[in-house]
N, C-alpha and C positions, 0 to 999 in steps of 0.2 A: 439549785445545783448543790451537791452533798458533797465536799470534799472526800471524807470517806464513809465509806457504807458500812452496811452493818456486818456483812461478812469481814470487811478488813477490820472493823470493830473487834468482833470477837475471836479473830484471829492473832490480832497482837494482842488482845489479853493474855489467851494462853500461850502465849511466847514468853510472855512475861513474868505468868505463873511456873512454867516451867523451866523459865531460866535460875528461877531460887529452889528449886527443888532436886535432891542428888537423888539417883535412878529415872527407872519409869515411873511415867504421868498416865492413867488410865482415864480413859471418856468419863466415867462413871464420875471420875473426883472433879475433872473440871467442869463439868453441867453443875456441881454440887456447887465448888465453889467459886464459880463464875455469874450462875443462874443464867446456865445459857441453854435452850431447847438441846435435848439431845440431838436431834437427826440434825440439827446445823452444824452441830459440834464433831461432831464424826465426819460429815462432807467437810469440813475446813481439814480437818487433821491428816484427813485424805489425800486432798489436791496439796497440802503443805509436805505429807510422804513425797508426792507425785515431784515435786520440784527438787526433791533434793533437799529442805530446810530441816526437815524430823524423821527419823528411824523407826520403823514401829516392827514389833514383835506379837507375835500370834500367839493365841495359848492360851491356857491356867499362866496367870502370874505375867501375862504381855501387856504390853502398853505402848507407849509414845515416849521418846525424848529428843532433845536437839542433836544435830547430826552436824551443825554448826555453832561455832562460836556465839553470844550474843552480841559481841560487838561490830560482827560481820553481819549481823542481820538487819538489814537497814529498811526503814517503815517505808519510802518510795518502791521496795522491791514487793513487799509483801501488797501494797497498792495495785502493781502491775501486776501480782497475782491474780487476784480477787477481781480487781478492776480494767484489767487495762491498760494501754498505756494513760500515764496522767497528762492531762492538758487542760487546757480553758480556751485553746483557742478554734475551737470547733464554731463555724459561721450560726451567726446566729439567724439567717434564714434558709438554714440547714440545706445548702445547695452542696453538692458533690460537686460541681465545678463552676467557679464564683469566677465573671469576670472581671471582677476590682483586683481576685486574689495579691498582683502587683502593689496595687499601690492604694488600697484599702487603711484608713488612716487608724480602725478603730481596732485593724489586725493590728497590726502594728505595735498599739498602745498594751493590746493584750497579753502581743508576743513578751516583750519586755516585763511582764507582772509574773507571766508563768515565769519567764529563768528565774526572777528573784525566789519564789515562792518552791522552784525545783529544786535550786542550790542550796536552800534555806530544808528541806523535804531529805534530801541527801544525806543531810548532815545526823540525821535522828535513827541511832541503832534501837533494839531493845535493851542492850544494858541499860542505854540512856536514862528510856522510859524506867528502869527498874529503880534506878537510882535517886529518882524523884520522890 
């Protein structure tokens, strides 16, 4: 199991790189200095327009910037971008409808680990990350 993947990988990068940077952010510079494949880099910055998180501009002289604060951008949202929603407690013999679901001892155990792990997820903007 990956906590996160490599799309949310290299999507908080460049949130990150773009949070220290004043104007636009162009594909070109963050493949450069990310070392991140172009065509991944442009699908993330894409689906990251798509939601609302970055503003992009067309043209000679277009690019990418944030369209939100970075301390409004928190790494659990960009997660459920990329990923979906976050959880651990999907049955581990991948049944769509588990008849313990009730009273299932190891749900349970698990349920409890994701809140700490959600609350603790919640808590991390990109500033955060920047400020490290």
């Amino acid at each position: 199991m990956k906590l996160i993947t490599r799309n949310t990988d290299y999507a908080l990068r460049a949130l990150c790189y773009m949070s220290k940077q004043e104007g636009l952010v162009t594909v070109g510079q963050l493949v450069q200095k990310l070392d991140v494949p172009r065509p991944f880099m442009r699908k993330i910055l894409q689906q990251l327009n798509k939601d609302k998180i970055l503003e992009s501009y067309k043209g000679q002289g277009g690019g990418f910037k944030l369209k939100i604060s970075p301390k409004k951008i928190y790494m659990v949202e960009i997660m459920r971008v990329f990923q979906g929603p976050v959880g651990l407690n999907g049955c581990f013999l991948k049944k769509d409808v588990c008849p313990n679901k009730g009273k299932c001892v190891l749900r349970k155990k698990i349920r409890s680990i994701e809140e700490g792990m959600l609350e603790q997820l919640r808590e991390i903007t990109v500033a955060s990350l920047v400020q490290h």
